[in-house]
N, C-alpha and C positions, 0 to 999 in steps of 0.2 A: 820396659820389656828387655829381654835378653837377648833377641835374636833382632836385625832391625835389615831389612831389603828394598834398595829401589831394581826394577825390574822395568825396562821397556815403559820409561815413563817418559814425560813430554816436555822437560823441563827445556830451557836453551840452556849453554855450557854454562854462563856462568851462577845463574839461578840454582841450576843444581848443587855447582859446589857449594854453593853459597847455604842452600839447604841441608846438603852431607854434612858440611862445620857445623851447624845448629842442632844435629839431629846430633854429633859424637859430643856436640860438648854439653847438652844437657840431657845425656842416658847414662851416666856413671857406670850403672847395672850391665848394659850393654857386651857381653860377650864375642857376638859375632856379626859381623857389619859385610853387607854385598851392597856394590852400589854399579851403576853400568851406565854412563853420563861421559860426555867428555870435558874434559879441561881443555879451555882453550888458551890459557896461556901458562909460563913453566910457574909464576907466580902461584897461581891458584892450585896447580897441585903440590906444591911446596907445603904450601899453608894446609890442605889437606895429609898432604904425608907427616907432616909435621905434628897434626892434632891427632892421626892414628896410632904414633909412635908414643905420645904421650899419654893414650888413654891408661887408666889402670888397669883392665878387663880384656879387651880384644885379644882374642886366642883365634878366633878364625877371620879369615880376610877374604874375599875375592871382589877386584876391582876388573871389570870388561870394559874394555873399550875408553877408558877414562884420557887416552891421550888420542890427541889429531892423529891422523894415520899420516904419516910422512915428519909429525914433530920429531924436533930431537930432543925433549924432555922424556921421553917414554920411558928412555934409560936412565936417567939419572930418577926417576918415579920408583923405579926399581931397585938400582943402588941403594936410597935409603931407605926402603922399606925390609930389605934385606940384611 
């Protein structure tokens, strides 16, 4: 599919991520990715910004909520996604 959303799902942090990486790295096709989970440590959204920088395809992005509120990764989430 081309378009792939987690919305208000019920994962725990790192189950999510852990299914966000599964989901970007076998949709090649995948254009535009929302996901709304948090990361609970700087690790895990590393390795997700990481595989979103590398996909071939991603043209649209929106991540909510994906960092602890009070983390100090949030900004560097954004640094390299930027």
């Amino acid at each position: 599919c081309d378009q792939v959303g987690f919305y208000k799902n019920r994962f725990n942090a790192e189950d999510g991520t852990d299914f966000a990486v599964g989901v970007i790295q076998n949709n090649p096709q995948m254009n535009h990715f929302w996901f709304s989970n948090v990361s609970e440590s700087e690790e895990s959204a590393d390795r997700l910004c990481r595989l979103i920088l590398a996909h071939p395809n991603i043209q649209g992005l929106g991540l909510a909520g994906c960092c602890n509120e009070g983390a100090s990764f949030g900004h560097s989430m954004l640094k390299t996604l930027v």
